[in-house]
Backbone as numpy.savetxt, mean C-alpha at the origin, in Angstrom:
# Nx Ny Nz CAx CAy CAz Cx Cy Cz
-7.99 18.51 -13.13 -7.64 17.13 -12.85 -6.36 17.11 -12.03
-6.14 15.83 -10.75 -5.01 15.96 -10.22 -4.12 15.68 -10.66
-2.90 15.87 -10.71 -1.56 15.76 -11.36 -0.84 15.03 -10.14
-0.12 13.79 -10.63 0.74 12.77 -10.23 1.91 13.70 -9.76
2.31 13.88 -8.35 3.73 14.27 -7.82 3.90 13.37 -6.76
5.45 13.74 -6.37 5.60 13.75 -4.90 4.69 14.00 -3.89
3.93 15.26 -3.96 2.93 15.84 -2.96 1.59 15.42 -3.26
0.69 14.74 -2.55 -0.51 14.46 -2.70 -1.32 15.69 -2.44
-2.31 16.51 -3.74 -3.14 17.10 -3.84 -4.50 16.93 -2.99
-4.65 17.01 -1.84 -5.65 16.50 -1.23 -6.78 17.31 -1.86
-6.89 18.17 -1.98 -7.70 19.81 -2.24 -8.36 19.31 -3.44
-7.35 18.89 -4.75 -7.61 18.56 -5.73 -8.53 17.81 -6.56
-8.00 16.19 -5.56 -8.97 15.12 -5.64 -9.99 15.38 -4.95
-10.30 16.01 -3.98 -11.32 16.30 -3.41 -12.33 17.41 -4.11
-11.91 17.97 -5.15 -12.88 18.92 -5.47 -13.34 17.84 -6.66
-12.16 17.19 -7.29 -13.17 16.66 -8.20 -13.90 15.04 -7.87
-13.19 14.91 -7.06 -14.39 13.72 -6.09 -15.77 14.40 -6.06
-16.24 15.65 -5.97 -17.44 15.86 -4.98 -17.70 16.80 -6.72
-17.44 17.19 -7.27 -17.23 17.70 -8.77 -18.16 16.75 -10.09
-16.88 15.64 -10.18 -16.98 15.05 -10.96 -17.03 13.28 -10.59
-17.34 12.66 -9.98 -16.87 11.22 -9.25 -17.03 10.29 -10.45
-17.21 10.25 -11.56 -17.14 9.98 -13.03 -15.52 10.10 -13.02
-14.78 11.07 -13.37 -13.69 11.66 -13.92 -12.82 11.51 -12.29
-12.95 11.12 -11.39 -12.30 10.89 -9.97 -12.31 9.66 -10.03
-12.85 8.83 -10.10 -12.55 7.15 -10.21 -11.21 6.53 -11.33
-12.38 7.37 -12.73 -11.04 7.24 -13.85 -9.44 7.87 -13.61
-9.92 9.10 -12.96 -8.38 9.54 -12.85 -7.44 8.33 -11.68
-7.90 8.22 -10.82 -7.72 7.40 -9.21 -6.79 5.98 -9.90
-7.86 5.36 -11.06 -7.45 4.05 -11.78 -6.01 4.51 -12.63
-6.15 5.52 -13.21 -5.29 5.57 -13.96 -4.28 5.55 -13.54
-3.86 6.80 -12.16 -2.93 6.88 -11.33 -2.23 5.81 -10.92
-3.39 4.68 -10.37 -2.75 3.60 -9.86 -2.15 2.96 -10.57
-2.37 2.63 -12.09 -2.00 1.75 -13.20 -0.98 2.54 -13.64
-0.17 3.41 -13.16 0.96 4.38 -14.03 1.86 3.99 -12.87
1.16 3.74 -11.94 2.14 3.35 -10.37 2.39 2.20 -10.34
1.78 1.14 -10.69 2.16 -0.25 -10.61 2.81 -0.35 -12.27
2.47 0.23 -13.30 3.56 -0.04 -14.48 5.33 0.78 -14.08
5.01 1.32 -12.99 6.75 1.92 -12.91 7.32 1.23 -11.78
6.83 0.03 -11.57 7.22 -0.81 -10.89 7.14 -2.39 -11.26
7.89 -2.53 -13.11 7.69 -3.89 -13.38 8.02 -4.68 -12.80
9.36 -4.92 -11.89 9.52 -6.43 -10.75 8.74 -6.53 -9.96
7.15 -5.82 -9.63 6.95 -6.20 -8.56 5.42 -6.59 -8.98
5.28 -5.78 -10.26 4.01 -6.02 -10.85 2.83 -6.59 -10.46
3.55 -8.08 -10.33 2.00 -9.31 -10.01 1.49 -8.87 -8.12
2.64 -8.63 -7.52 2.23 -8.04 -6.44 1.65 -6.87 -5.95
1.90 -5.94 -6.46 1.07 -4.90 -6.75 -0.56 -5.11 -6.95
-0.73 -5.61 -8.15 -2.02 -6.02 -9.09 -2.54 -6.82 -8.35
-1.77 -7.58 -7.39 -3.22 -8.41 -6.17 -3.55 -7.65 -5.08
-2.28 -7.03 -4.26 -2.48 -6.06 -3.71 -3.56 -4.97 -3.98
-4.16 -4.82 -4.97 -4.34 -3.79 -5.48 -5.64 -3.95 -5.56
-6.18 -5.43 -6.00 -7.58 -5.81 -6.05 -8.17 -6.25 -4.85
-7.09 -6.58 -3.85 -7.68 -6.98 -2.33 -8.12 -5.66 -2.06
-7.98 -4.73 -2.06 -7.77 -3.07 -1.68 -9.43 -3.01 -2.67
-9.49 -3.06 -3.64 -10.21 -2.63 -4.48 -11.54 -3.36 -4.40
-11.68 -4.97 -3.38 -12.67 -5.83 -2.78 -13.13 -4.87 -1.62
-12.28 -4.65 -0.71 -12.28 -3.96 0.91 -13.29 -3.24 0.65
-13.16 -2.39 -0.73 -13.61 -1.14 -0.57 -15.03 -1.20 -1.05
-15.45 -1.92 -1.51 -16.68 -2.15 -2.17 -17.61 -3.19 -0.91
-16.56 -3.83 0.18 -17.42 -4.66 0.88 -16.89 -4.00 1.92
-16.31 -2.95 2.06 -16.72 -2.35 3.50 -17.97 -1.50 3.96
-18.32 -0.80 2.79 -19.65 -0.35 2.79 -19.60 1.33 2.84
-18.76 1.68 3.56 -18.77 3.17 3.29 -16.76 3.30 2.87
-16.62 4.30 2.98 -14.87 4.84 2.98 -14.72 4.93 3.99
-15.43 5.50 5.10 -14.90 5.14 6.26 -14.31 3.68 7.24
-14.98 3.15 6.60 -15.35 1.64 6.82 -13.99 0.91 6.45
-13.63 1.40 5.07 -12.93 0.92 4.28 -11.42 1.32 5.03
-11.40 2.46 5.02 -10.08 3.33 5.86 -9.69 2.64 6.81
-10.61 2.17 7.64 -10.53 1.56 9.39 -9.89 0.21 8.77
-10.67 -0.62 7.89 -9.94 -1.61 8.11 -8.80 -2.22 6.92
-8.63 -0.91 6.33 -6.80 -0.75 5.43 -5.94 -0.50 6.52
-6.34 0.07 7.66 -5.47 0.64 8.48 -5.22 -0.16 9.57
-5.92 -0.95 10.18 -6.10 -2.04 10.75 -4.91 -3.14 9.91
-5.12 -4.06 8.85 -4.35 -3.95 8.64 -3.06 -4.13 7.79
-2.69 -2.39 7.84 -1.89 -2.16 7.53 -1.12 -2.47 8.81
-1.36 -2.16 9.61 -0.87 -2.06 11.08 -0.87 -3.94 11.92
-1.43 -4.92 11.22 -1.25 -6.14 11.33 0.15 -6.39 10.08
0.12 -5.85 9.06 1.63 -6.59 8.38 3.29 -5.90 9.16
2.76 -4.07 9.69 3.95 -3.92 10.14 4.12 -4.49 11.84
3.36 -5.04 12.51 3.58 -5.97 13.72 4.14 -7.02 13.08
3.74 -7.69 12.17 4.46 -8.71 11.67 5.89 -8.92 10.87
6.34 -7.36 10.20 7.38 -7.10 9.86 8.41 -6.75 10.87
8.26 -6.31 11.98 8.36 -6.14 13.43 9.54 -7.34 13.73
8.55 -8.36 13.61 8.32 -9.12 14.36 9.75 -10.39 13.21
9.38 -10.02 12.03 10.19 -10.79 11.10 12.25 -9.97 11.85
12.00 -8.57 11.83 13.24 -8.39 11.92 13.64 -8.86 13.25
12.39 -8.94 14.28 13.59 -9.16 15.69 13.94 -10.24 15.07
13.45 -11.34 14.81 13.84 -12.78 14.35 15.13 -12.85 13.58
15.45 -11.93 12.26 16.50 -11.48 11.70 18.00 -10.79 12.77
17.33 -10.04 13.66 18.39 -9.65 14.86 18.96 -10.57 15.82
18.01 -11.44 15.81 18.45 -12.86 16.67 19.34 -13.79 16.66
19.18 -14.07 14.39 20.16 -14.83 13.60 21.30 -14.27 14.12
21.14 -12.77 13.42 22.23 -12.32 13.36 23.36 -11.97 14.59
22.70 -11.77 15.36 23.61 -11.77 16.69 24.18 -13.47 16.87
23.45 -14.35 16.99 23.64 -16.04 16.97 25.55 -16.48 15.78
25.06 -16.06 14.59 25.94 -16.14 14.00 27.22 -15.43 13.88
26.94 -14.00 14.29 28.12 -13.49 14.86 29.05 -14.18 16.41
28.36 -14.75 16.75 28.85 -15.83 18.37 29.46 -16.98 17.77
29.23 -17.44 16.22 30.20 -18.69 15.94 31.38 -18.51 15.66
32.51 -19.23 16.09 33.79 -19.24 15.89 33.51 -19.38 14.38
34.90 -18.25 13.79 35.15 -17.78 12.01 36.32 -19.25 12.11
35.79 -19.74 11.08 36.87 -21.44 10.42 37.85 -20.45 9.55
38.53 -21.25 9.38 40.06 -20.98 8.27 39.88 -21.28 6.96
């Protein structure tokens, strides 16, 4: 069974994906639920996050399917995070240009 580190076991899950896919789902869930409990402030976000992810994957139709369009996007929130900081760089330059009051 794979063991939770720093380093993702690709080798691992993959033998018992194609092994056991019984005991690869359960492990996969568990993982995730040990990952979103060591992150109680963020919890409720996580846990939706988590089921949009967990819809994708069942209505994309294959994993490949599924991959393309996590990655897709994933790659639509960081254009948009992008896009939040120039806006943040903008303030911030703006407000550094106002005369400091007494």
């Amino acid at each position: 069974m794979p063991q939770v580190s720093p380093m993702f076991d690709f080798d691992g899950w993959s033998r018992l994906a194609q092994g056991n896919p019984e005991a690869f789902f359960a492990e996969r869930r568990r993982v995730i639920e040990r990952f979103i409990d060591s992150h109680p402030h963020q919890r409720e976000q996580l846990l939706a996050l988590q089921g949009r992810i967990d819809v994708l994957r069942v209505v994309a139709g294959s994993p490949e399917n599924a991959a393309r369009v996590l990655c897709a996007q994933m790659g639509e929130r960081l254009q948009a995070l992008a896009g939040h900081l120039r806006a943040l760089r903008r303030e911030s330059a703006f407000i550094g240009q106002l005369p400091q009051g007494n």
